[in-house]
C-alpha positions as CSV (number, residue, x, y, z in Angstrom):
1,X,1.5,-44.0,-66.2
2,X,-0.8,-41.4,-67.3
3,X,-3.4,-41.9,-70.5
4,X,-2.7,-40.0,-73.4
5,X,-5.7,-38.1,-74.4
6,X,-6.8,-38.7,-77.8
7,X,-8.9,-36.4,-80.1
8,X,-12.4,-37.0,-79.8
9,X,-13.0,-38.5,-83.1
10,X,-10.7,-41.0,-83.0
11,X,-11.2,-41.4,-79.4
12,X,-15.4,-42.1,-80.0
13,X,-14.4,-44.0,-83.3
14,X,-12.7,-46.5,-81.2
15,X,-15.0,-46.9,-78.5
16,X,-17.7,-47.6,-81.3
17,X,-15.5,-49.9,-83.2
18,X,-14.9,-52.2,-79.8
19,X,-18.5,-52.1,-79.0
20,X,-19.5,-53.8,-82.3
21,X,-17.2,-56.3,-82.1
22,X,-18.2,-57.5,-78.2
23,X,-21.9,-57.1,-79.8
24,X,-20.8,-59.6,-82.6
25,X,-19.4,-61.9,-80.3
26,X,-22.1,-61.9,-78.0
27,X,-24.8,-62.5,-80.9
28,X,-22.6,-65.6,-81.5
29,X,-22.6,-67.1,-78.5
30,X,-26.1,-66.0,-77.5
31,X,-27.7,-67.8,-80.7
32,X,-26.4,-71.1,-80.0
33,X,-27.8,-71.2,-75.8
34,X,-30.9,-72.4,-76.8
35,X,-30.2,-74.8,-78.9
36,X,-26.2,-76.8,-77.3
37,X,-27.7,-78.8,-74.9
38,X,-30.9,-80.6,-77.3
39,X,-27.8,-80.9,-79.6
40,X,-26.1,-83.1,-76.7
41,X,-29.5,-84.8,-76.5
42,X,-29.7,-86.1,-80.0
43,X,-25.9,-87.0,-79.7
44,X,-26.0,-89.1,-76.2
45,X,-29.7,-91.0,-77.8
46,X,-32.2,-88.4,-75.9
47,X,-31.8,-89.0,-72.6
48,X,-32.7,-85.4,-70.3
49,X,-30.9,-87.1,-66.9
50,X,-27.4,-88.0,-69.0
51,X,-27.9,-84.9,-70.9
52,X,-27.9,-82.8,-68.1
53,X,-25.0,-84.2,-66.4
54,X,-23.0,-83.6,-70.5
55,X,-24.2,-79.9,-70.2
56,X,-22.6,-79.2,-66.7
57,X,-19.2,-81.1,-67.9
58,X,-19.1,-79.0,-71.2
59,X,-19.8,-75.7,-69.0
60,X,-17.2,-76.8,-67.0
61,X,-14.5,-77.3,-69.6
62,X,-15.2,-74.2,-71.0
63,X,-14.7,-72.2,-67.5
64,X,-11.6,-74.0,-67.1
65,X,-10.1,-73.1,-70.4
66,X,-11.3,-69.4,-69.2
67,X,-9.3,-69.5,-66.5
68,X,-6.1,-71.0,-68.0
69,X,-6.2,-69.2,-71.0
70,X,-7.6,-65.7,-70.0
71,X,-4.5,-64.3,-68.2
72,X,-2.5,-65.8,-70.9
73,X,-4.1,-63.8,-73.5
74,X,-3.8,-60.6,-71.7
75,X,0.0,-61.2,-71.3
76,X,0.0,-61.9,-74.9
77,X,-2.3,-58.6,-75.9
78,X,0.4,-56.5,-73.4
79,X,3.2,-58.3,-75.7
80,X,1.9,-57.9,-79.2
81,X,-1.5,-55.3,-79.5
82,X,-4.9,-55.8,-78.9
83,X,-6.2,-55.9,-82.3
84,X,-4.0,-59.1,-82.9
85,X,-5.3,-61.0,-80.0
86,X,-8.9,-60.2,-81.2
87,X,-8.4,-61.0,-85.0
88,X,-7.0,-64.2,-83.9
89,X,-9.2,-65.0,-81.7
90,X,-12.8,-64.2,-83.7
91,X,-10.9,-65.9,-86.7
92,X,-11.0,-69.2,-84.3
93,X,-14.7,-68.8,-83.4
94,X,-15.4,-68.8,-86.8
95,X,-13.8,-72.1,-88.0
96,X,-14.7,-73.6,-84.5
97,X,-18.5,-72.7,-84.7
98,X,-18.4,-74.7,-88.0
99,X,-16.9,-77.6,-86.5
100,X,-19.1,-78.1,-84.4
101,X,-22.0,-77.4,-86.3
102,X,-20.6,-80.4,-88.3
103,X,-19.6,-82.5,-85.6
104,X,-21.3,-85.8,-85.9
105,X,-20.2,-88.0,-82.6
106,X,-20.4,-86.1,-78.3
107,X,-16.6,-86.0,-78.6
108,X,-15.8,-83.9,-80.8
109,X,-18.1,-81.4,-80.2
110,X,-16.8,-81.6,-76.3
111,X,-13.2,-80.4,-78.3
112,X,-14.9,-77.9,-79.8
113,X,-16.2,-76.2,-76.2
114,X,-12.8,-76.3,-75.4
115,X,-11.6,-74.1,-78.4
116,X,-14.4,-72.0,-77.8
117,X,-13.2,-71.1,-74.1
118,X,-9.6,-70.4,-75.3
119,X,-10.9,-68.8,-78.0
120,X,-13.2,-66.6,-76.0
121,X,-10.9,-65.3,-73.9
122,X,-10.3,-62.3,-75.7
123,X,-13.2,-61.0,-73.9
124,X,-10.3,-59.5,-71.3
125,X,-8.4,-58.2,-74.2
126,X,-11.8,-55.9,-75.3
127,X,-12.0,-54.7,-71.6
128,X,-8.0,-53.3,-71.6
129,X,-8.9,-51.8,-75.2
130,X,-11.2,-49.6,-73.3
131,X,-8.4,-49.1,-70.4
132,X,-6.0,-47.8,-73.2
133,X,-8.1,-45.2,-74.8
134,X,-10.0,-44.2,-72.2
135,X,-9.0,-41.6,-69.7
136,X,-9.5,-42.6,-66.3
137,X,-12.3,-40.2,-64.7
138,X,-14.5,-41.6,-68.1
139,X,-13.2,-45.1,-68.0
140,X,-16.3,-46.3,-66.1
141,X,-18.7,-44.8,-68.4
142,X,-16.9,-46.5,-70.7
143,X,-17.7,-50.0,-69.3
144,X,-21.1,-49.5,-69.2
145,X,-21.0,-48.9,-72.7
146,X,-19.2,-52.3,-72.9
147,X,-21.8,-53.6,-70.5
148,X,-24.5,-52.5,-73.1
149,X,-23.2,-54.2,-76.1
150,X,-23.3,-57.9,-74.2
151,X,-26.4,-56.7,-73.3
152,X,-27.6,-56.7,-76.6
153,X,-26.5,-59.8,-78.2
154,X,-28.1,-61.5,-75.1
155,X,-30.8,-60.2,-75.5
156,X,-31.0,-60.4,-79.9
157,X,-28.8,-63.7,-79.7
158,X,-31.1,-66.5,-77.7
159,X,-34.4,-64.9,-79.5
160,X,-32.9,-65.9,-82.5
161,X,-31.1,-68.7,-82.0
162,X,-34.6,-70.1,-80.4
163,X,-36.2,-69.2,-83.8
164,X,-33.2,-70.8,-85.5
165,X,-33.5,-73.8,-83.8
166,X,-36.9,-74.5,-84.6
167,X,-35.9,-75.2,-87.9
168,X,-33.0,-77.2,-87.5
169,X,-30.8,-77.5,-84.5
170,X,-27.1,-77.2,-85.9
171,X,-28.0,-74.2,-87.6
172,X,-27.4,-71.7,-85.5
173,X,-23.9,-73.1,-85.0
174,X,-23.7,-71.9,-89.0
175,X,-25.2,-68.4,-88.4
176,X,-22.6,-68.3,-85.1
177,X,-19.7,-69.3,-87.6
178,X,-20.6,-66.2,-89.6
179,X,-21.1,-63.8,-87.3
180,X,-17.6,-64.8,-85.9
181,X,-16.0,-64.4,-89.4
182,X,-17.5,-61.4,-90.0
183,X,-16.3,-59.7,-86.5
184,X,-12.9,-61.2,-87.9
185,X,-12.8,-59.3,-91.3
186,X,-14.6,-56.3,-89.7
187,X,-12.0,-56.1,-86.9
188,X,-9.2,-56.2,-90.0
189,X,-10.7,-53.5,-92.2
190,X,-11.3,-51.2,-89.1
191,X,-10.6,-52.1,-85.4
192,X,-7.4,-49.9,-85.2
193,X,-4.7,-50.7,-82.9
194,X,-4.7,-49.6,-79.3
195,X,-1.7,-50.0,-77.5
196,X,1.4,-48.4,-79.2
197,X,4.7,-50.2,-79.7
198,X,6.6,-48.0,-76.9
199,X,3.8,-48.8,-74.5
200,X,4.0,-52.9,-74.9
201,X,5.5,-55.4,-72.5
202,X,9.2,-55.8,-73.4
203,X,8.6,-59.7,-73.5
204,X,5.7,-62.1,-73.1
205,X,6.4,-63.2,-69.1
206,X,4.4,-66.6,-67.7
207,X,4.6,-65.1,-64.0
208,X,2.0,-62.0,-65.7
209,X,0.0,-65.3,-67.2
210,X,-0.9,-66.8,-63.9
211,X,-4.2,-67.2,-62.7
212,X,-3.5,-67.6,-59.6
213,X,-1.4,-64.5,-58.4
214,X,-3.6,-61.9,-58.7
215,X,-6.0,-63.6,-55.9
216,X,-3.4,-62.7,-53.7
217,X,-4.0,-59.5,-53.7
218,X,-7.2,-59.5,-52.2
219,X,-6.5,-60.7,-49.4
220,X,-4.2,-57.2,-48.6
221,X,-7.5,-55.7,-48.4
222,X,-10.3,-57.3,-46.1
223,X,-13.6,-55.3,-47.1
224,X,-12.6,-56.2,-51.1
225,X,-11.6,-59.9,-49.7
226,X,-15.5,-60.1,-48.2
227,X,-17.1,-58.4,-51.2
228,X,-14.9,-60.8,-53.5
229,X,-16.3,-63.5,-51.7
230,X,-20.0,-62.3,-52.2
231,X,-18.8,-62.0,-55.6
232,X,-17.9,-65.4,-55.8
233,X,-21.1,-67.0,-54.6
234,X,-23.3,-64.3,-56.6
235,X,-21.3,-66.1,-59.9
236,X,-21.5,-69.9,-58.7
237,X,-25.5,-69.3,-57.9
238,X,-25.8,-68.1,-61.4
239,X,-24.5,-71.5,-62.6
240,X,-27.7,-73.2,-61.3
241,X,-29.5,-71.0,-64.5
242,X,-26.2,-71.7,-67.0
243,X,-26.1,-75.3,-66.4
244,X,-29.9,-76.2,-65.8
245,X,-32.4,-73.9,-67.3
246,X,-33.0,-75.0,-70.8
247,X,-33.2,-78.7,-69.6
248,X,-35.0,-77.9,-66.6
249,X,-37.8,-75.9,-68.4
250,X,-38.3,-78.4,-71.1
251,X,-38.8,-81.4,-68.1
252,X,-40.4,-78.9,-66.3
253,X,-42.8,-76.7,-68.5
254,X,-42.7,-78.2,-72.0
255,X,-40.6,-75.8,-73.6
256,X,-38.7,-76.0,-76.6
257,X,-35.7,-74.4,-78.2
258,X,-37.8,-71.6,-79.2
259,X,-39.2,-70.6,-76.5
260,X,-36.2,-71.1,-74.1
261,X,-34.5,-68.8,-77.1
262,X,-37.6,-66.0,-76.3
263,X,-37.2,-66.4,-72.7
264,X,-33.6,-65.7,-72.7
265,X,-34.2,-62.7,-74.8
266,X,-36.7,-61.3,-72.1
267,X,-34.1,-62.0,-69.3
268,X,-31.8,-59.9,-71.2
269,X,-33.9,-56.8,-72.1
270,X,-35.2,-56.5,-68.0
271,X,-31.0,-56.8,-66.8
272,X,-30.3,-54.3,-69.2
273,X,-32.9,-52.2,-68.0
274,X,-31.8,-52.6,-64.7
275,X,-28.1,-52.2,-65.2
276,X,-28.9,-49.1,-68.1
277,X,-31.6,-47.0,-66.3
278,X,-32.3,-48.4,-62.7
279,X,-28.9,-48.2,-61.0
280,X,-28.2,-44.7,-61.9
281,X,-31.5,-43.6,-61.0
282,X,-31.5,-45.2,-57.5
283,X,-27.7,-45.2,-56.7
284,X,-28.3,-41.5,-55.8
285,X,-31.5,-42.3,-53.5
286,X,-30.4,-45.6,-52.0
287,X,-26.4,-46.0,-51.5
288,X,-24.1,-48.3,-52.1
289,X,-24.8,-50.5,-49.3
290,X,-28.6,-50.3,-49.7
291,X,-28.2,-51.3,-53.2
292,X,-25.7,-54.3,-52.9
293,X,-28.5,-55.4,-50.2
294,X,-31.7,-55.4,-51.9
295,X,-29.9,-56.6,-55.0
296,X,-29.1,-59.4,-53.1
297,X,-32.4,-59.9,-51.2
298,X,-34.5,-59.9,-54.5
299,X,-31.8,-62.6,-56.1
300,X,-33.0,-64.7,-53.4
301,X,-36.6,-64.1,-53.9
302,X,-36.3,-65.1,-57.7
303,X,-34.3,-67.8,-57.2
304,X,-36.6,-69.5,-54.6
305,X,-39.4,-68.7,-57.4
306,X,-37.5,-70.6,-59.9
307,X,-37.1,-73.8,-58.1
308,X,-40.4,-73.6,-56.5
309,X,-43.0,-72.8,-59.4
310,X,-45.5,-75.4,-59.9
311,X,-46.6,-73.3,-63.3
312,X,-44.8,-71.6,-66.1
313,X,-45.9,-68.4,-65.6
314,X,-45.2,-68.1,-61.9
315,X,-41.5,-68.9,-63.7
316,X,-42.4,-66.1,-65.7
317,X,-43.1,-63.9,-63.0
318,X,-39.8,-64.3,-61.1
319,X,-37.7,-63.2,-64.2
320,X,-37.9,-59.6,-63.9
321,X,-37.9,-60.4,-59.8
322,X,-34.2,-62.2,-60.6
323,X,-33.1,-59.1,-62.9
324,X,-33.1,-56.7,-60.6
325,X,-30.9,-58.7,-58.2
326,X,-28.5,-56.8,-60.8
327,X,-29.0,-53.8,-58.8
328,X,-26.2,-55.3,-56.8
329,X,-23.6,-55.0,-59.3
330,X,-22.7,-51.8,-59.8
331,X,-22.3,-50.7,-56.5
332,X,-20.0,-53.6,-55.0
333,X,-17.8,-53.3,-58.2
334,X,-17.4,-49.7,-57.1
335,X,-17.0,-50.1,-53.5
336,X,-14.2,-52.5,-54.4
337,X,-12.6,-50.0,-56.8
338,X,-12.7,-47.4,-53.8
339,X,-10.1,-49.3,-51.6
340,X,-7.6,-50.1,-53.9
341,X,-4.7,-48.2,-55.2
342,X,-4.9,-46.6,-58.8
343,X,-2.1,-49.0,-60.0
344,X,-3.6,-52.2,-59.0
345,X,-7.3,-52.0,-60.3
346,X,-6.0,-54.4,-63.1
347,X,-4.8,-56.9,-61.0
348,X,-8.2,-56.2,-58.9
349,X,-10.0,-56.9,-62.0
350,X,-7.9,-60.3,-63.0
351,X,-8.6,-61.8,-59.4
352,X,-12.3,-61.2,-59.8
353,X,-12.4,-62.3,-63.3
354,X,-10.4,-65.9,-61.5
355,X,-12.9,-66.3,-59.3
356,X,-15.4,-66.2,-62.0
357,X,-14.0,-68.7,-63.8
358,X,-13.4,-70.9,-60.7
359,X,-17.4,-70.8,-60.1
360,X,-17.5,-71.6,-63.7
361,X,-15.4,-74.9,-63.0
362,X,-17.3,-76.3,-60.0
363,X,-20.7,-74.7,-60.2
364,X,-22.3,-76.5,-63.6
365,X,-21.6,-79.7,-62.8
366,X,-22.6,-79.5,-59.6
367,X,-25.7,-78.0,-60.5
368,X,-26.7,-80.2,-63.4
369,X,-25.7,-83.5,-61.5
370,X,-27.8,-82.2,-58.7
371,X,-30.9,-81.6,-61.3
372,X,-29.9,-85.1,-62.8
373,X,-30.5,-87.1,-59.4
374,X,-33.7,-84.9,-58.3
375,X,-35.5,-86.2,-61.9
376,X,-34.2,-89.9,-61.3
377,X,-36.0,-92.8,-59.7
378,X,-33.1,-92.3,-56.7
379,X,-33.8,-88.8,-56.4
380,X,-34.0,-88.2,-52.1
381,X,-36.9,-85.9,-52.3
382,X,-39.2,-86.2,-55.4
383,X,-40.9,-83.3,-56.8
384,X,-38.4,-81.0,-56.3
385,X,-37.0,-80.8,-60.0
386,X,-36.1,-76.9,-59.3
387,X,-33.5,-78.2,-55.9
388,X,-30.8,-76.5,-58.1
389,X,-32.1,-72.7,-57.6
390,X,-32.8,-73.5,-54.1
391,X,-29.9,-74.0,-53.4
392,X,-28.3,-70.9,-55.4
393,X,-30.9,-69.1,-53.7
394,X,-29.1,-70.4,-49.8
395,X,-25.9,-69.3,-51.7
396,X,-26.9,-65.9,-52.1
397,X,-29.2,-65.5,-48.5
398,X,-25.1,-66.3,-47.4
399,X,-23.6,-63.8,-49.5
400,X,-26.0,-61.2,-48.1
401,X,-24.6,-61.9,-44.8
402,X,-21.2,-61.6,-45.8
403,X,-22.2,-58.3,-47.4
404,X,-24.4,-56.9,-44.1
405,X,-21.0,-57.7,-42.4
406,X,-18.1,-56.2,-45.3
407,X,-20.2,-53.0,-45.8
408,X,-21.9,-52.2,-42.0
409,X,-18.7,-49.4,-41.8
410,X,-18.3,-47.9,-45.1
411,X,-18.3,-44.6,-46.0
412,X,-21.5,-43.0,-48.4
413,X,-20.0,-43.0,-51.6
414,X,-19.0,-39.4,-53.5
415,X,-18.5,-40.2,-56.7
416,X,-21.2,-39.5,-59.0
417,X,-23.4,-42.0,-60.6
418,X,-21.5,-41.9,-63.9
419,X,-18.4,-42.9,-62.2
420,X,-20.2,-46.2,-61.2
421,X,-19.5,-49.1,-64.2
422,X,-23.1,-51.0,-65.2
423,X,-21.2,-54.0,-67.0
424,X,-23.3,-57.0,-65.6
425,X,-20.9,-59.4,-63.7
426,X,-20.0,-62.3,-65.0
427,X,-20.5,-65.2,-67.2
428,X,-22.4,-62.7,-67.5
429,X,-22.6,-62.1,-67.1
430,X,-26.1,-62.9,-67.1
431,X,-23.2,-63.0,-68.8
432,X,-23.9,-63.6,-68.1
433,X,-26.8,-65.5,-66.5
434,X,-28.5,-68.0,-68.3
435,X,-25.6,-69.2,-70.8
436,X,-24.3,-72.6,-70.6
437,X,-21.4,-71.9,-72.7
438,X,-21.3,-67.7,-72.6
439,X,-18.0,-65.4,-71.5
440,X,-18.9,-63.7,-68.7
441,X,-18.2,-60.1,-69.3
442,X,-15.6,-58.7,-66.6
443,X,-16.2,-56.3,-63.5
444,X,-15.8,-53.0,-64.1
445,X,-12.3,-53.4,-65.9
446,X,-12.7,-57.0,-67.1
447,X,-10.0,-59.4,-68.0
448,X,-11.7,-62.9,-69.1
């Protein structure tokens, strides 16, 4: 069904309102990375090993919330509106950020992480605003734009939330709680709707809320089916950063809330560098393939550098090493767009943003309780605290081979650089990257 074109005001009116409310969201979530797990420090007694192995199990819960809940809230947003999903769901950010900024025993604050991934499923329901106003040959431009805005509430949301924290540790959880309310009461006043009454689903159906089916449909198409599954290991590598790297630099290096919170901010600023200015300048020079390659290959690099630095600012060094593994993005997201039909790049979308989410279930507590046994006295090899990017760094050196295999036959791409989305993949997403407890922002057309 063709897009209806709307008038440019209205049409760059919505696109602006949208952006400001993923920015909000993203500043909310963002401000309280730095701070979650020393929260689940004080709460457990303050020990780093059993804190670690809390931080993976509250990633976890929130991934599998994602995953249950993020197809249902599409189905829902395709029944009833965008906007309602949105309101509803930013309204329940709000009163669950407070709850857990008063939450005064593990348990409930574990309840809270599972609001929060319910809640933050919406994330999908942003992405099919932009499928509903957008015509098609600008709908990737579009995405970047979304792309941008998690961008910078990564980037603004652990610098603060570091400089928060420094103060007192549940208050970012208050500042979160506001920002979440106030996304809420902006989307009311102004976020108009963007699916029209005529163009909703005729009834809410549980076969559209599965999050299972759309996976299927890879598998009709055996270059997306490879790429998917570099996709797959490109998110559960980045779970070694979500579920370790606050704890792990504070064993490690010393740091604190603060400077974790400054850190995160500079990993954000060089991927949206990378994702804003370098993939459309080198997508024309290099290719797709060339670019989904050395994107991986400098992953690698950074991840090795991570688990290997004996010094913080050899850490330091790999950070903007790690961010242009981004370069990868782009290009694979398009390739996969190329080879299937117009009327199925939803459901291409859904199984991608599945597969994110299933990383998101097995990846943080694998990672953490691997950190958790390297720092113990049982630990197989000592002095390898960083064993958790190694081995996201072997993930990815297998993805790349799974990529120099999917993409050895395919064709130079001819669409131009502004038909290429620069949304980071999730979670991530850095979204997603380095976020215990962030929603990964979807591929291209996302649907967490």
């Amino acid at each position: 069904m063709s897009q209806p074109v709307a008038h440019a005001p209205r049409h760059h009116a919505a696109l602006a309102f949208i952006f400001v409310t993923v920015m909000l969201d993203m500043l909310a979530f963002g401000i309280i990375i730095p701070v979650l797990p020393h929260l689940i420090v004080d709460l457990i007694g303050g020990s780093i090993a059993k804190a670690a192995v809390w931080v993976g199990a509250f990633a976890t819960l929130f991934m599998v919330m994602q995953f249950v809940f993020s197809p249902v809230q599409g189905a829902l947003s395709d029944r009833y509106g965008r906007r309602t999903v949105i309101l509803i769901s930013s309204f329940g950010l709000g009163v669950d950020f407070i709850v857990m900024a008063l939450a005064p025993v593990l348990w409930l604050l574990f309840l809270g992480r599972a609001v929060s991934g319910i809640c933050a499923a919406s994330f999908s329901t942003a992405n099919a605003y932009i499928a509903d106003i957008v015509p098609k040959e600008k709908r990737a431009a579009a995405f970047g734009m979304l792309g941008a805005a998690f961008g910078i509430g990564f980037i603004v949301g652990p610098a603060l939330g570091g400089f928060l924290g420094h103060w007192h540790l549940r208050l970012p959880f208050w500042v979160a709680a506001g920002l979440s309310l106030l996304n809420f009461c902006y989307g009311y006043f102004v976020l108009p709707e963007s699916l029209p009454p005529e163009r909703r689903a005729p009834r809410f159906d549980w076969r559209h809320a599965n999050p299972f089916g759309a996976v299927v449909l890879l598998r009709r198409y055996p270059q997306v089916f490879a790429l998917a599954a570099v996709f797959f290991l490109i998110n559960l590598a980045q779970f070694s950063l979500n579920s370790t790297y606050v704890l792990y630099t504070d064993y490690r290096f010393g740091w604190g809330p603060q400077v974790v919170g400054y850190t995160l901010g500079l990993v954000g600023l060089c991927s949206g560098l990378v994702q804003a200015v370098l993939v459309r300048r080198l997508m024309p020079k290099l290719g797709e393939r060339r670019m989904i390659l050395i994107g991986l290959s400098l992953c690698v690099l950074g991840y090795l550098v991570f688990g290997l630095a004996s010094s913080a600012w050899l850490f330091l060094t790999a950070i903007p090493v790690f961010c242009l593994g981004g370069l990868a993005g782009p290009p694979a997201q398009s390739m996969m767009t190329h080879q299937v039909d117009p009327h199925e790049q939803g459901r291409l979308q859904g199984a991608l943003t599945s597969l994110a989410s299933l990383a998101g279930i097995f990846g943080p507590s694998m990672f953490a309780s691997l950190f958790a046994l390297f720092i113990s006295d049982h630990a197989p090899v000592h002095h390898l605290p960083g064993v958790a990017f190694v081995l996201a760094a072997l993930l990815l050196f297998a993805a790349t081979l799974v990529a120099i295999r999917a993409t050895r036959h395919a064709a130079p791409a001819s669409a131009s650089t502004d038909d290429i989305a620069v949304a980071p993949m999730a979670p991530a997403s850095l979204g997603d990257v380095l976020a215990a407890d962030l929603p990964s922002p979807d591929p291209v057309e996302p649907s967490r």
